[in-house]
C-alpha positions as CSV (number, residue, x, y, z in Angstrom):
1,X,5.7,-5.8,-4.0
2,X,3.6,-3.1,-5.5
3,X,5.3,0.2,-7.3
4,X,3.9,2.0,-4.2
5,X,5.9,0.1,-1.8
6,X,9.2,1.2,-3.7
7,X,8.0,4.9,-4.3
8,X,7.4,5.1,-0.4
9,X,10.8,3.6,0.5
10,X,12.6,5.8,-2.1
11,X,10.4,8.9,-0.4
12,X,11.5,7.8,2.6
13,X,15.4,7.3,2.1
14,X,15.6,11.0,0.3
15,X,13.7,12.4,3.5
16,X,16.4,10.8,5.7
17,X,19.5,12.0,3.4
18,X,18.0,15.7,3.1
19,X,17.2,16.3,6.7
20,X,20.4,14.5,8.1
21,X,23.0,15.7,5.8
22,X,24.4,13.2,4.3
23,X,26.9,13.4,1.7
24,X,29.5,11.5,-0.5
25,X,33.1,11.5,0.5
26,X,34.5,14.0,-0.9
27,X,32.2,16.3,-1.6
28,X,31.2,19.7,-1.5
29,X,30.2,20.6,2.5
30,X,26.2,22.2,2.1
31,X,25.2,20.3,4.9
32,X,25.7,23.1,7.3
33,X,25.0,26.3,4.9
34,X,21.6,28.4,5.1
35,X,20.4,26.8,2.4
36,X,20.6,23.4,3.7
37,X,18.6,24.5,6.5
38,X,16.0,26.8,4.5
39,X,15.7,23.7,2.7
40,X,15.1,21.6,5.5
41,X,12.4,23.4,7.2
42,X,10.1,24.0,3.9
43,X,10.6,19.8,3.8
44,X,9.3,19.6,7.0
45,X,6.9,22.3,6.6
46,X,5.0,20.3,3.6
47,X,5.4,16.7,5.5
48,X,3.4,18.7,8.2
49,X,1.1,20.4,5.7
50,X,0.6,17.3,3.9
51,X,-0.3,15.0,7.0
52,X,-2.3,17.6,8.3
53,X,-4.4,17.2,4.6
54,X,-4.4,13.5,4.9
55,X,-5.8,13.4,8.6
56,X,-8.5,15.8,7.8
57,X,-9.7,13.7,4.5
58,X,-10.0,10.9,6.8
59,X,-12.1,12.3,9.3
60,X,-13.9,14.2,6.7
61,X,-15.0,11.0,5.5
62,X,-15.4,8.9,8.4
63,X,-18.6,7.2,8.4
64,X,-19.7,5.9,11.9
65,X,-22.7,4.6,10.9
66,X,-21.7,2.1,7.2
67,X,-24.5,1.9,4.4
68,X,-26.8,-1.0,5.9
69,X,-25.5,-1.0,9.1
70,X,-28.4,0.3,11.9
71,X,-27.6,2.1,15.1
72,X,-27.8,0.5,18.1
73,X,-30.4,2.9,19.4
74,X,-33.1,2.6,17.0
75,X,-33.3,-1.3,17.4
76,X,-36.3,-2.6,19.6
């Protein structure tokens, strides 16, 4: 598997553990503190801000018509 494929599982597992809570036995309660929940929304403020870049990149650069490709209505 490529790095990539790692990185993005790894990404993904923090994601989960940050916006659930979860903790080690034992330790010190934050989940429930301001904090926690401060911390929560600016995650899920940049997830937003950064799928928000990545949809507008790709239709930014959307190219209906490919290099060599013709449209259909200039064909006779």
């Amino acid at each position: 598997m490529s790095p990539f494929v790692y990185l993005a599982v790894t990404v993904i597992l923090v994601g989960v553990v940050a916006l659930t809570g979860i903790g080690p036995k034992g330790g010190k309660p934050v989940a429930r503190t301001r904090l926690m929940k401060t911390a929560r929304l600016f995650l899920v403020a940049g997830v937003l801000l950064f799928a928000g870049l990545g949809v507008a990149a790709a239709v930014r650069h959307f190219d209906p018509h490919p290099a060599g490709a013709t449209p259909s209505s200039s064909v006779r």
